[in-house]
C-alpha positions as CSV (number, residue, x, y, z in Angstrom):
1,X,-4.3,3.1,39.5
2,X,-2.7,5.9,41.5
3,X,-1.4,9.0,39.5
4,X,2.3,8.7,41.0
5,X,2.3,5.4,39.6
6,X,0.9,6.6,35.8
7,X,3.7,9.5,36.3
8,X,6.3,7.1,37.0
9,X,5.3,5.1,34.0
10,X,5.2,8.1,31.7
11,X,8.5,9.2,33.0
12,X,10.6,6.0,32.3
13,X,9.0,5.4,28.9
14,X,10.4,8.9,28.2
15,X,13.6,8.5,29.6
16,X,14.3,5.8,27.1
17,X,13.6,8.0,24.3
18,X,15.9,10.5,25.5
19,X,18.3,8.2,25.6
20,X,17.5,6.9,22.2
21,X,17.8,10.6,20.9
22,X,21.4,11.2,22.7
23,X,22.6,8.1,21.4
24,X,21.3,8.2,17.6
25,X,21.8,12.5,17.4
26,X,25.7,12.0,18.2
27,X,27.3,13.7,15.3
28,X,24.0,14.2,13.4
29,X,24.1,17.1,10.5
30,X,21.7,18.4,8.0
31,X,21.8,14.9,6.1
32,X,20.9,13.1,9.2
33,X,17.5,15.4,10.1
34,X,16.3,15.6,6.5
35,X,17.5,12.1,5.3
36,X,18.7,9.6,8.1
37,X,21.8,9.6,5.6
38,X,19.9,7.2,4.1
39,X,21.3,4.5,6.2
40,X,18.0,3.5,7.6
41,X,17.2,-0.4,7.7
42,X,13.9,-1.2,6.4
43,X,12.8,-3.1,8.6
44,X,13.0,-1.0,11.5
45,X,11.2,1.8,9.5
46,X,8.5,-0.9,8.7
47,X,7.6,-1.5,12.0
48,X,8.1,2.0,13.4
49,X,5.4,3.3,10.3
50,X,2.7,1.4,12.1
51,X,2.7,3.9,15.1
52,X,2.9,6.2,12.9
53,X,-0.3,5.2,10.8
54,X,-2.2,4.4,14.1
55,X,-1.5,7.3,16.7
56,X,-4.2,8.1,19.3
57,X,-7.1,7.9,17.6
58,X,-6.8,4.7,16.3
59,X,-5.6,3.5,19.6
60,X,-8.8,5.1,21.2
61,X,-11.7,5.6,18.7
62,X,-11.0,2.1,16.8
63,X,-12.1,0.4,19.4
64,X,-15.0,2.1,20.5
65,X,-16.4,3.0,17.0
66,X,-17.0,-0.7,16.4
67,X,-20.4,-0.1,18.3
68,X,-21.6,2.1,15.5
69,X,-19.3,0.6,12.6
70,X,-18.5,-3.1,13.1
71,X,-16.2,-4.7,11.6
72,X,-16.7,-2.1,8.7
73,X,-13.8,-0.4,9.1
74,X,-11.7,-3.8,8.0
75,X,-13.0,-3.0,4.4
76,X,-10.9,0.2,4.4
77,X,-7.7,-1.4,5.5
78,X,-7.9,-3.8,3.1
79,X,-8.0,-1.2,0.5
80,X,-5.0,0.0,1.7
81,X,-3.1,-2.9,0.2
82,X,-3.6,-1.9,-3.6
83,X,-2.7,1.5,-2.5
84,X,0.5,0.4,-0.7
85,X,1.1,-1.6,-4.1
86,X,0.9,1.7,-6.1
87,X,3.5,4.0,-4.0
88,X,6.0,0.6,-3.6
89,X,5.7,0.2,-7.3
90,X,5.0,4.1,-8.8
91,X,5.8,7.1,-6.5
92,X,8.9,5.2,-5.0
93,X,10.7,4.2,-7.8
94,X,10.5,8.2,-8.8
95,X,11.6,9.8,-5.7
96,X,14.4,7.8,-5.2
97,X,15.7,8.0,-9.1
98,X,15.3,11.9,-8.5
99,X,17.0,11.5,-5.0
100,X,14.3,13.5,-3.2
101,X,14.5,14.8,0.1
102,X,10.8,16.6,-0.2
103,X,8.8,14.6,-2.3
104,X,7.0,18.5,-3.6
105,X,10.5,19.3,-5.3
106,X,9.1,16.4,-7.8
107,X,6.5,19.3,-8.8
108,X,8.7,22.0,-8.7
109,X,10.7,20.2,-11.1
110,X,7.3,19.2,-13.2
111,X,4.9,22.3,-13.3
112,X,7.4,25.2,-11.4
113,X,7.8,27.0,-7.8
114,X,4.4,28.0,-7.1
115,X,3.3,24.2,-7.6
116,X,6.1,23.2,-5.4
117,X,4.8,25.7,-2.5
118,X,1.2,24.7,-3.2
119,X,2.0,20.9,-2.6
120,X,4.1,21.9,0.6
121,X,1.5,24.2,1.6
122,X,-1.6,21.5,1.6
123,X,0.8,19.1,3.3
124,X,1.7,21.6,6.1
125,X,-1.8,22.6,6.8
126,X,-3.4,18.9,6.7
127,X,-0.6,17.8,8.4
128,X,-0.8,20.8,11.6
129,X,-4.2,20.3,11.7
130,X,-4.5,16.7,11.4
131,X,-1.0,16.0,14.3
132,X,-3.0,18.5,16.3
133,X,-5.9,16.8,16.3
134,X,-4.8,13.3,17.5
135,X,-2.6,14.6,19.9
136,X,-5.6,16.6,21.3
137,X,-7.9,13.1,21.5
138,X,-5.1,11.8,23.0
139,X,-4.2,14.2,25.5
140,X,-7.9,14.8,26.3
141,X,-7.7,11.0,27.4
142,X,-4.8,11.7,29.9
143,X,-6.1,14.8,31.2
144,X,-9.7,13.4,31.5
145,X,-8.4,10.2,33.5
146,X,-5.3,11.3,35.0
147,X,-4.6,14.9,35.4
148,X,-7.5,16.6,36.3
149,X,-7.4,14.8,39.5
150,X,-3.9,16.7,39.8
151,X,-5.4,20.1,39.1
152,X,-3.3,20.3,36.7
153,X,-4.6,22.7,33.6
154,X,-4.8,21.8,29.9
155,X,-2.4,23.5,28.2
156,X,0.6,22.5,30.6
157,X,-0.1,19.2,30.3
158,X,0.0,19.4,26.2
159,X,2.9,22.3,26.8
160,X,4.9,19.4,28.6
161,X,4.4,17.1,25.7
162,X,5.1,19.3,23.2
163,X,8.4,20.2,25.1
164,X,9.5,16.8,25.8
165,X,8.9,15.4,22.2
166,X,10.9,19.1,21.3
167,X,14.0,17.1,23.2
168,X,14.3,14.2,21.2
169,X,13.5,15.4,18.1
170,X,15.1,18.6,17.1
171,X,19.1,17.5,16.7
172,X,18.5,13.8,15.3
173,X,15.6,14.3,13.0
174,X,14.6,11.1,11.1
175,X,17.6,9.5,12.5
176,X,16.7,9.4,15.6
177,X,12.7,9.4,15.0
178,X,13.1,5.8,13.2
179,X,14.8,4.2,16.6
180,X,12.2,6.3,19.0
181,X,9.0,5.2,16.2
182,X,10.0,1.5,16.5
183,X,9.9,1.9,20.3
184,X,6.4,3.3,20.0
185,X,5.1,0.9,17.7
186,X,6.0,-1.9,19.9
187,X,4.6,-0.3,23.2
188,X,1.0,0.5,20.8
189,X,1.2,-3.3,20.0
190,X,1.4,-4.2,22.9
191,X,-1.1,-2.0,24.5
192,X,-3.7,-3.4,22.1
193,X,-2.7,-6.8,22.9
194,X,-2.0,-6.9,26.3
195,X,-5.4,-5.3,26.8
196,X,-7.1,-8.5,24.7
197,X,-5.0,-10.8,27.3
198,X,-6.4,-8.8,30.4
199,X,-10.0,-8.4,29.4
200,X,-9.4,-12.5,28.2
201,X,-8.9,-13.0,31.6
202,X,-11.6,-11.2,33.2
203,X,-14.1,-12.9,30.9
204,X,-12.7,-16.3,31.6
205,X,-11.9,-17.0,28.0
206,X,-8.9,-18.9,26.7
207,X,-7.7,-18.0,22.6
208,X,-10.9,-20.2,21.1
209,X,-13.2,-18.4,23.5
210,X,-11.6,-15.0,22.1
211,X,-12.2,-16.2,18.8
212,X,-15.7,-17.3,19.3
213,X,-16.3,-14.5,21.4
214,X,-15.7,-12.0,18.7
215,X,-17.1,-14.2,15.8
216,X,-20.3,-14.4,17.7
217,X,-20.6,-10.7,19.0
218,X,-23.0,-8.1,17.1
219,X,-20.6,-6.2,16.0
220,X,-18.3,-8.6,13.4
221,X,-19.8,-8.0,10.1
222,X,-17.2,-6.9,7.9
223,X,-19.1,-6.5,4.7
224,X,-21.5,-3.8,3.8
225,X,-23.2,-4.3,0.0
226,X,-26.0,-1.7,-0.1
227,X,-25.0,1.0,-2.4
228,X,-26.3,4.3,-0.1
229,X,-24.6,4.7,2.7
230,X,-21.2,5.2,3.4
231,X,-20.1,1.6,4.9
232,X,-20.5,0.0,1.4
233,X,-17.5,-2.1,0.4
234,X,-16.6,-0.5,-3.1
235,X,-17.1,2.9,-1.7
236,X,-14.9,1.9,1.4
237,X,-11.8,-0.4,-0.3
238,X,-11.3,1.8,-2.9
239,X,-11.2,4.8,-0.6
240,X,-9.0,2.8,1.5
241,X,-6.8,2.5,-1.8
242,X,-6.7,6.5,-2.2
243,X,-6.5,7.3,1.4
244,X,-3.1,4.9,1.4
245,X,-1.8,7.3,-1.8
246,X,-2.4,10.3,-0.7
247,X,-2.0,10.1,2.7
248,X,1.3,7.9,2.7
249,X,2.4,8.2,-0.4
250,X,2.2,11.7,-1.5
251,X,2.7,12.8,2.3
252,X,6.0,14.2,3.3
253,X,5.4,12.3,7.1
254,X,5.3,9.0,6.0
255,X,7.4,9.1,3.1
256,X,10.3,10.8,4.4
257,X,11.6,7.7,6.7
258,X,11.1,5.6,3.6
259,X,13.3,7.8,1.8
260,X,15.8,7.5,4.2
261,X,16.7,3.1,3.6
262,X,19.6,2.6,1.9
263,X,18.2,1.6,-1.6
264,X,14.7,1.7,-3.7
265,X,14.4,-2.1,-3.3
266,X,15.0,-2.1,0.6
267,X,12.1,1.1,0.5
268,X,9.6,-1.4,-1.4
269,X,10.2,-4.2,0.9
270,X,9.4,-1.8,3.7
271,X,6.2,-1.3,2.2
272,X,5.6,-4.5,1.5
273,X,5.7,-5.7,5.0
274,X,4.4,-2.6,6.5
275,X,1.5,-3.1,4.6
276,X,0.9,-7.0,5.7
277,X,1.1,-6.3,9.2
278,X,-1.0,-3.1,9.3
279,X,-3.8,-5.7,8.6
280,X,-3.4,-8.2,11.0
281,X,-2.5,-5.0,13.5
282,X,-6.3,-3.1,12.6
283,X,-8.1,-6.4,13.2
284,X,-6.7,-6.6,17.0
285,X,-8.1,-3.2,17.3
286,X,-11.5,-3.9,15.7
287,X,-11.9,-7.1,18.2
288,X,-10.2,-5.4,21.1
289,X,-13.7,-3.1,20.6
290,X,-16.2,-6.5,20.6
291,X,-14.5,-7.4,23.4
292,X,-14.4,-4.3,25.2
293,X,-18.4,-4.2,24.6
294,X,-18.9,-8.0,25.8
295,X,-17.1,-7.3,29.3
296,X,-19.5,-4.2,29.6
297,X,-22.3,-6.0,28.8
298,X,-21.5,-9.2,31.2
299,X,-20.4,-6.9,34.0
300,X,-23.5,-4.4,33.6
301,X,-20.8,-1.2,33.2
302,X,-22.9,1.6,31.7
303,X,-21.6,2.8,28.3
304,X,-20.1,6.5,27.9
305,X,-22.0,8.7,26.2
306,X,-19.3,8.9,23.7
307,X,-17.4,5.6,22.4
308,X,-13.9,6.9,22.3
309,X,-14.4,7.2,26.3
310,X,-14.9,3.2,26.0
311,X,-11.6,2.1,26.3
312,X,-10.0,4.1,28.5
313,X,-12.8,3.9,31.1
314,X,-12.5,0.2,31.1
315,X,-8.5,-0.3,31.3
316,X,-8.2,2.1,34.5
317,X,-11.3,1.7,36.4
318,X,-12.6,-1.6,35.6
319,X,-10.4,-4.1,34.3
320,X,-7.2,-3.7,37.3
321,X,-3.9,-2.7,37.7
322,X,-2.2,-5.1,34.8
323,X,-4.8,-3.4,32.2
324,X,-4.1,-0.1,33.6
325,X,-0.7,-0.4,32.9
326,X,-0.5,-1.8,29.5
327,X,-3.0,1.1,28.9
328,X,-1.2,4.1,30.0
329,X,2.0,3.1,27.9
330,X,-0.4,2.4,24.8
331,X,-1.8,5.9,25.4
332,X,1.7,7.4,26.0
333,X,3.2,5.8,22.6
334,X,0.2,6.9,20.7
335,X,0.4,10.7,22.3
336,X,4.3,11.2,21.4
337,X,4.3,9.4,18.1
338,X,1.3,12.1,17.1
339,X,3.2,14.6,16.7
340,X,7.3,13.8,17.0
341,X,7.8,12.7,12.9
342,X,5.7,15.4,12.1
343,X,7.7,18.2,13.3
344,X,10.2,16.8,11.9
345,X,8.3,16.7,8.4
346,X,6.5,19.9,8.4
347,X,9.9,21.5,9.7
348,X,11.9,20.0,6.6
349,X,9.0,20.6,4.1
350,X,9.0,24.4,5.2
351,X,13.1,24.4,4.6
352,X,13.0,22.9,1.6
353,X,10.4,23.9,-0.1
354,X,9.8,27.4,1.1
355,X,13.2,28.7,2.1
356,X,15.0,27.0,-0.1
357,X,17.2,25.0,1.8
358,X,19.8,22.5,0.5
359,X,19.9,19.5,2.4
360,X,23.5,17.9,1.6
361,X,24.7,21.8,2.5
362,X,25.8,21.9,5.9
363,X,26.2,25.7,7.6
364,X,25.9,27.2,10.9
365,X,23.3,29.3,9.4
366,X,20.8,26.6,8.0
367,X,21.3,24.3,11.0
368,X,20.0,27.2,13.3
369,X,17.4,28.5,10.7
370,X,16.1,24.6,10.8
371,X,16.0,24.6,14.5
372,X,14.2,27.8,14.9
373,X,11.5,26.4,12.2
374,X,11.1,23.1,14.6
375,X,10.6,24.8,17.2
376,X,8.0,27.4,15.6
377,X,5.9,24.5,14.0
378,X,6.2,23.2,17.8
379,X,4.6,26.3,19.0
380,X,1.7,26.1,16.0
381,X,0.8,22.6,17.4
382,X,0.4,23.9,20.9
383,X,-2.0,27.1,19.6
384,X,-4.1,24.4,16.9
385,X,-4.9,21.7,20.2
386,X,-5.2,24.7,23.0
387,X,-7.6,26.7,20.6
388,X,-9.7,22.7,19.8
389,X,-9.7,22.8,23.3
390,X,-11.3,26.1,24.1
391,X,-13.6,25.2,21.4
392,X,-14.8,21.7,23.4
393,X,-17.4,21.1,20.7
394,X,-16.8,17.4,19.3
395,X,-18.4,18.5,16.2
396,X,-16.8,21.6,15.4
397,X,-13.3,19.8,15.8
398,X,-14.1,16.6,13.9
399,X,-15.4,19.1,11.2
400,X,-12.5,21.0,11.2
401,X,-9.9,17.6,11.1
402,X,-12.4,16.5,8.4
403,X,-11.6,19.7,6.5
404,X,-8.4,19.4,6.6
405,X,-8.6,16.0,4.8
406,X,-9.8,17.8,1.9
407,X,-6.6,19.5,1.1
408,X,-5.2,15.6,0.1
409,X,-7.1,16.2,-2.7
410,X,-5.4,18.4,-4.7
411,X,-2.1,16.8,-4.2
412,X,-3.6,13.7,-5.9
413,X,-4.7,16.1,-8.9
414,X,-1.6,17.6,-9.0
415,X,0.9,14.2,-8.8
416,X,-1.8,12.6,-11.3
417,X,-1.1,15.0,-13.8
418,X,2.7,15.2,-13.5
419,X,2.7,11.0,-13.3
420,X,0.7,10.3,-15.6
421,X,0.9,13.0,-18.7
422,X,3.1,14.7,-20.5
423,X,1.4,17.9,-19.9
424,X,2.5,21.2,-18.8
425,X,0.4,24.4,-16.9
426,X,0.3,27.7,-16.1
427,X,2.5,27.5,-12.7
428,X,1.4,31.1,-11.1
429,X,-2.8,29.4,-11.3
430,X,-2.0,26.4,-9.7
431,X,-2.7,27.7,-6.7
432,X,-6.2,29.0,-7.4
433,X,-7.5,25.6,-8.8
434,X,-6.4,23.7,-5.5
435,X,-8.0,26.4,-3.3
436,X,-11.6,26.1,-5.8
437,X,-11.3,21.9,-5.6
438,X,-11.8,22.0,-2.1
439,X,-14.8,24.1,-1.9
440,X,-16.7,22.4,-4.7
441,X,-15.9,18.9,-3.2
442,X,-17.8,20.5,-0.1
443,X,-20.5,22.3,-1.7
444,X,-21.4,18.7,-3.1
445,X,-20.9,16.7,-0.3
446,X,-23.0,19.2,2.2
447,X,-26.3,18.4,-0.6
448,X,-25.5,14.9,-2.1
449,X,-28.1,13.3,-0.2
450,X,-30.9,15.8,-1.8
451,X,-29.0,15.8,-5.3
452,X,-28.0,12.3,-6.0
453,X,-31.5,10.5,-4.2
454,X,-30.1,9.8,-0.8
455,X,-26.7,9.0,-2.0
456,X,-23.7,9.8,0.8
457,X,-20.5,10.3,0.4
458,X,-17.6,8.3,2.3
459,X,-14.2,8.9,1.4
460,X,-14.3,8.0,-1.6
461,X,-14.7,12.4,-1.8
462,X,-10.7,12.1,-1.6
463,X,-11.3,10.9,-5.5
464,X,-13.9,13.2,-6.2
465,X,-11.3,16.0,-5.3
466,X,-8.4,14.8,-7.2
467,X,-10.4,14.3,-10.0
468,X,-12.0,17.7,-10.1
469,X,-7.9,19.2,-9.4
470,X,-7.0,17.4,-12.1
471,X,-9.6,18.8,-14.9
472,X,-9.0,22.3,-13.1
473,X,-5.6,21.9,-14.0
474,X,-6.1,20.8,-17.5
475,X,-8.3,23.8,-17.8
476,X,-5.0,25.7,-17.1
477,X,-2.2,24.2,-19.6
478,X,0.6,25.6,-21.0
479,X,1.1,25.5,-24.6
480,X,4.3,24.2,-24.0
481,X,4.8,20.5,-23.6
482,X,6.7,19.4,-20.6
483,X,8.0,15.5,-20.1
484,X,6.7,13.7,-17.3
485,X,8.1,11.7,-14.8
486,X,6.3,8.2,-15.8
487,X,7.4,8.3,-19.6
């Protein structure tokens, strides 16, 4: 596949999202960035959240990490469905009868300012880090493949991303992003299953022979019962569970399109659906990966050294033109949907929550304060993936996006205690216990093995940390009695 053709690929998807973002930013105000104007229909946010939840890493590393995983990775996902169950039937039923717009005014409201700005302030720095780090995997994959036969550096080819998602996103806000998200899903969808039709073909294999292809492989075991390590089942669903909480429910990203349907019930069935699908959607990428590794096998292709390498190496050198394609577009949704809803997020969390802002005020002043905040947390992203990428250590980065999954934790310790007591705390330490949490959670996880005899921890350290926030924070109450939210 020639590089003028990729590039005229990549240009035309982009062209219709600018032509979403004219046509859905017409007439947009404060409402429309922060809120949609809560006109959003559910079902196009539904299906727009699963780009959203899979972005370039799934896209890339799913597949590939079967080799080391399996199927494992299907005993997460289905955790997520008790989780979804939780925030459809507990943390959305409170932001809408509070009519948020930033779901950390809830603990303003409950514990006071500095709580507030601690909630925003975890979310803003998982999120940056986090948005960074799958736009770098993905943007390594079109630089690696594609523009380093150009000549073309690094940074300008992340600098152009950042600058074209910049164009669509910073008049229409969620507005547009639910139209553009939609768009991406379906091309991610279709990129994963496109790519199980092409290497189908290549293989010779008609739909039984793609089930019994991936029924028979080595790498379709789903359940893992021993206790130890960190694929067991119990350890993995009910992390799964958690993950879906924190990192969709008590995250500004993902819940700030479901905040924007016209009604509570319309949010829930959003979830509801969302959830469903997100299933049958991770098992297409689990056996686009058993696949991917019986066409190497049968054709004799010699496995990168590292997996995520798998799948693009395959679609644009191996498998022809069609698979090329279909890959490239995949690749293309997954990079822009990285990091477009999230400077929208982090821009409106910032606002909010730090300056202050009142959505449903409209002012020359705050509109122009909100687009010079976009476009700062715009410019952040660019330094987070240009600094990964002067790093170009593997380990170093995945340590660093795996530190950043830590500060989750003390949003679930801090939304616990507001949800689920009636207790009140000392606002101005707040911050302190959610700065300690994390560094515990790590001192244990970094000698579990040698404490606990051999025992690992997954991510089931997500409930370690919320629970450790959460007895910080009752170390810290007030003497005064405040209602919560869930009585």
């Amino acid at each position: 596949m020639t590089p003028l053709l990729i590039i005229s690929c990549i240009a035309i998807y982009f062209s219709i999202l600018l032509f979403i973002s004219w046509y859905t930013s017409k007439n947009a105000n404060q409402q429309s960035y922060f809120i949609g104007n809560r006109q959003s229909a559910w079902y196009l946010v539904a299906f727009g959240l699963i780009g959203d939840s899979l972005s370039g890493v799934t896209f890339v590393s799913v597949p590939g990490a079967v080799y080391n995983q399996q199927f494992g990775y299907m005993q997460l996902v289905l955790g997520y469905l008790l989780g979804y169950l939780v925030i459809a039937q507990v943390l959305l039923p409170l932001y809408y009868k509070l009519q948020l717009t930033s779901i950390y005014s809830y603990l303003g409201s409950r514990f006071g300012h500095n709580s507030q700005k601690t909630g925003s302030f975890f979310f803003i720095l998982s999120r940056l880090i986090g948005a960074a780090f799958r736009l770098y995997i993905s943007a390594t994959v079109l630089q690696l493949f594609i523009f380093d036969a150009w000549g073309i550096p690094f940074w300008l080819t992340v600098s152009v991303v950042i600058a074209l998602i910049l164009l669509y996103t910073y008049r229409g806000g969620i507005k547009t992003l639910v139209w553009t998200d939609t768009l991406q899903s379906g091309f991610l969808l279709l990129g994963v299953i496109l790519s199980i039709v092409a290497i189908a073909n290549a293989l010779d294999l008609d739909f039984t022979g793609i089930v019994r292809t991936v029924k028979e492989s080595p790498y379709s075991q789903v359940f893992f019962w021993d206790w130890q390590p960190k694929s067991n089942f119990f350890k993995q669903f009910f992390s799964g569970a958690f993950i879906a909480i924190v990192m969709t429910g008590l995250d500004q990203n993902m819940m700030q399109k479901n905040l924007s349907c016209k009604s509570l019930g319309e949010a829930q069935k959003n979830i509801y659906w969302f959830s469903f699908v997100l299933i049958f959607v991770n098992l297409f990428f689990v056996s686009l990966g058993a696949l991917l590794y019986a066409y190497a096998a049968k054709m004799g292709i010699e496995l990168p050294t590292k997996t995520d390498q798998l799948f693009p190496l395959l679609a644009l050198n191996h498998l022809g033109i069609f698979a090329a394609i279909v890959f490239v577009l995949g690749i293309t949704a997954a990079t822009f949907s990285s990091a477009d809803s999230v400077l929208t997020t982090l821009t409106t969390s910032f606002c909010i929550d730090f300056l202050g802002q009142d959505p449903d005020v409209e002012s020359t002043k705050s509109r122009n304060t909100r687009h010079l905040v976009h476009i700062t947390f715009a410019f952040l992203l660019l330094m987070v993936i240009i600094i990964f990428q002067k790093i170009n250590n593997d380990a170093v980065i995945n340590s660093v996006f795996t530190a950043a999954g830590y500060t989750y934790g003390p949003l679930l310790g801090l939304f616990g205690l507001g949800l689920f007591t009636n207790i009140n705390v000392k606002d101005r330490w707040v911050p302190i216990i959610c700065i300690i949490s994390p560094i515990v959670v790590w001192i244990l996880d970094m000698n579990s093995a040698e404490w606990l005899g051999g025992y690992k921890f997954g991510f089931e350290l997500l409930m370690l940390n919320g629970l450790i926030t959460f007895i910080g924070l009752m170390m810290i109450r007030a003497r005064s009695i405040k209602q919560g939210a869930m009585s």
